[in-house]
C-alpha positions in Angstrom: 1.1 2.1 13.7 -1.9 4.5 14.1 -4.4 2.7 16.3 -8.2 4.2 15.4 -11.0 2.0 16.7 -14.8 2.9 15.5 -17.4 0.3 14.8 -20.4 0.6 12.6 -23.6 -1.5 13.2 -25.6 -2.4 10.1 -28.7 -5.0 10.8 -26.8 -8.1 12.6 -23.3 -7.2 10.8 -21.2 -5.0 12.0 -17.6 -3.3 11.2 -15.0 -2.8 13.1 -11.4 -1.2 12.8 -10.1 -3.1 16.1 -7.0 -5.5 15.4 -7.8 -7.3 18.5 -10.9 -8.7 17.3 -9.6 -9.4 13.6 -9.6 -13.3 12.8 -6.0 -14.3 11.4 -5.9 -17.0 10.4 -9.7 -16.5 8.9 -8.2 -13.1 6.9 -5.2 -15.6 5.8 -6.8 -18.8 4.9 -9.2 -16.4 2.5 -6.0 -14.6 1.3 -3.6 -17.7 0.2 -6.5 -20.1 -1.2 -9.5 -17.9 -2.2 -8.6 -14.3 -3.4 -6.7 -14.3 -6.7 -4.3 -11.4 -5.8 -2.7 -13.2 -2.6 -2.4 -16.9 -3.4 0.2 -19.0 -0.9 0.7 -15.6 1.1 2.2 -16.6 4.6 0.9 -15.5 7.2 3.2 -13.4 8.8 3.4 -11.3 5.5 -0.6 -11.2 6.1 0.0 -10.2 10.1 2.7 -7.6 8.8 0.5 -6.3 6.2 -2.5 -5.6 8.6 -0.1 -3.9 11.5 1.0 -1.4 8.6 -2.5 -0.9 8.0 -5.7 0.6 8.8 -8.0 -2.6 9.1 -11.8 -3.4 8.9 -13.4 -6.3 9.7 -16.6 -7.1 8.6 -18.7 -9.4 11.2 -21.9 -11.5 12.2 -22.1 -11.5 15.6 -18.7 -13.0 16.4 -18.0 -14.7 13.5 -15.7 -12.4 10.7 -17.2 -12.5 7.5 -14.9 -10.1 5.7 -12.0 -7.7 5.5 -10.9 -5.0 3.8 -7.4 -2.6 4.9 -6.5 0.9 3.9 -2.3 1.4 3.5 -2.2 5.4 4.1 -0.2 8.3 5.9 -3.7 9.5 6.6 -2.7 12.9 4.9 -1.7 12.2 0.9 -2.5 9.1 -0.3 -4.9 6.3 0.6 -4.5 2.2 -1.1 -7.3 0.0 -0.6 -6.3 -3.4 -0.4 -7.5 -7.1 0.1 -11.2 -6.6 0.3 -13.7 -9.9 0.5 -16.8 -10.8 1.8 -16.8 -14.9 2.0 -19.7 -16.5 -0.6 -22.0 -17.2 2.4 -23.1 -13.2 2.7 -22.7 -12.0 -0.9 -25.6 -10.4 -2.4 -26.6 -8.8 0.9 -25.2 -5.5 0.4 -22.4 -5.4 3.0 -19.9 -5.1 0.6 -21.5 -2.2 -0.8 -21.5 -1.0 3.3 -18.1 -1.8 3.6 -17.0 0.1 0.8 -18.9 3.0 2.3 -17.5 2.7 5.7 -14.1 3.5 4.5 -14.1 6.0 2.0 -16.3 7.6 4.8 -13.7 7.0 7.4 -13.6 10.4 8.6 -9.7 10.6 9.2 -9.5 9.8 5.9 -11.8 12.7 4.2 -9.0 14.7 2.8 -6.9 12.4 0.9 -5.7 13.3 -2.2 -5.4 10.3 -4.1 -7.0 6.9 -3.1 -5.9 4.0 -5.3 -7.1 0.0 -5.8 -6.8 -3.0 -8.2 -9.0 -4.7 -9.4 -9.5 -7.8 -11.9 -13.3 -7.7 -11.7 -15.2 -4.8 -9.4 -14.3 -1.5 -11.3 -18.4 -1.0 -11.9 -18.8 -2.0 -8.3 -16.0 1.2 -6.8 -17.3 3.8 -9.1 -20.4 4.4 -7.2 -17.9 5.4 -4.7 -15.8 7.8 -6.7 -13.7 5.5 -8.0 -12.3 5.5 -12.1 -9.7 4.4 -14.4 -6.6 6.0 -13.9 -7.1 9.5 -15.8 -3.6 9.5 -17.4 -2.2 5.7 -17.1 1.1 6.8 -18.6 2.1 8.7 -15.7 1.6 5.6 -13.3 4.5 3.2 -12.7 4.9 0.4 -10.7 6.9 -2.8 -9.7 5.3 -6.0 -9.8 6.5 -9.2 -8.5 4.1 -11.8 -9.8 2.4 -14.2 -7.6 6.0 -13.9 -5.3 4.5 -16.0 -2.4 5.1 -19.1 -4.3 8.9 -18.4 -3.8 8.6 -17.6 -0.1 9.8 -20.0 2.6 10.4 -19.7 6.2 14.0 -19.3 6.1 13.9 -16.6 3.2 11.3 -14.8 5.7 13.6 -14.3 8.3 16.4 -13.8 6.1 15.0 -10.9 4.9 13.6 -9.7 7.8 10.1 -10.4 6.8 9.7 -12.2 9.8 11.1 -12.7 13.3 
């Protein structure tokens, strides 16, 4: 786990990549009943997936606001991942800023590839660089569905997901 804390101060908001700080069980209650990608996650895939991660957390004052995580060997390849901003402080541009705080991270300048999905933004990432996948056919990849609806406690530690 690479451990890099900066935080960014925009206006009242700011970012920070400190796990400390980030708000669990906020980042998981978004993930499992709000965000369409993530529905029923558990949590301790959520805490997993942020350890393996390089996190921001949006903010206002002390109250997170929004998330986004980067999934990258910080030399090849760079996956953006679960990024929200709750209803509350859309339209105010901080998504816009958050998107610009990580593809300006500066350990993360010389990536080759940066990937994301998306159902609805694709306008909203190419401002920062972002396009369709040039030649589709030479992407692959597994996909398990919506598999949280299958996950229970037990098959978590059965499988090592959790401890």
């Amino acid at each position: 786990m690479v451990n890099i804390i900066r935080e960014y101060q925009f206006r009242d908001f700011y970012i920070s990549t400190n796990r400390e700080i980030l708000d669990i069980h906020f980042i998981h209650s978004f993930l499992s009943k709000e965000s369409y990608w993530a529905k029923n996650i558990p949590i301790e895939i959520v805490e997993k997936s942020i350890k393996n991660s390089l996190p921001f957390g949006l903010y206002h004052g002390n109250k997170q606001i929004g998330f986004a995580r980067i999934v990258t060997d910080f030399a090849v390849f760079a996956t953006v991942a679960d990024v929200f901003v709750i209803q509350q402080y859309r339209g105010l541009g901080l998504s816009k800023w958050l998107i610009e705080t990580f593809t300006s991270f500066p350990e993360l300048q010389y990536i080759r590839r940066w990937t994301l999905y998306t159902l609805d933004a694709q306008k909203l990432y190419e401002k920062y660089g972002f396009s369709i996948i040039e030649n589709p056919e030479q992407a692959m990849e597994i996909h398990q569905g919506n598999i949280y609806d299958f996950y229970t406690p037990e098959f978590l530690k059965e499988h090592h997901l959790i401890h």
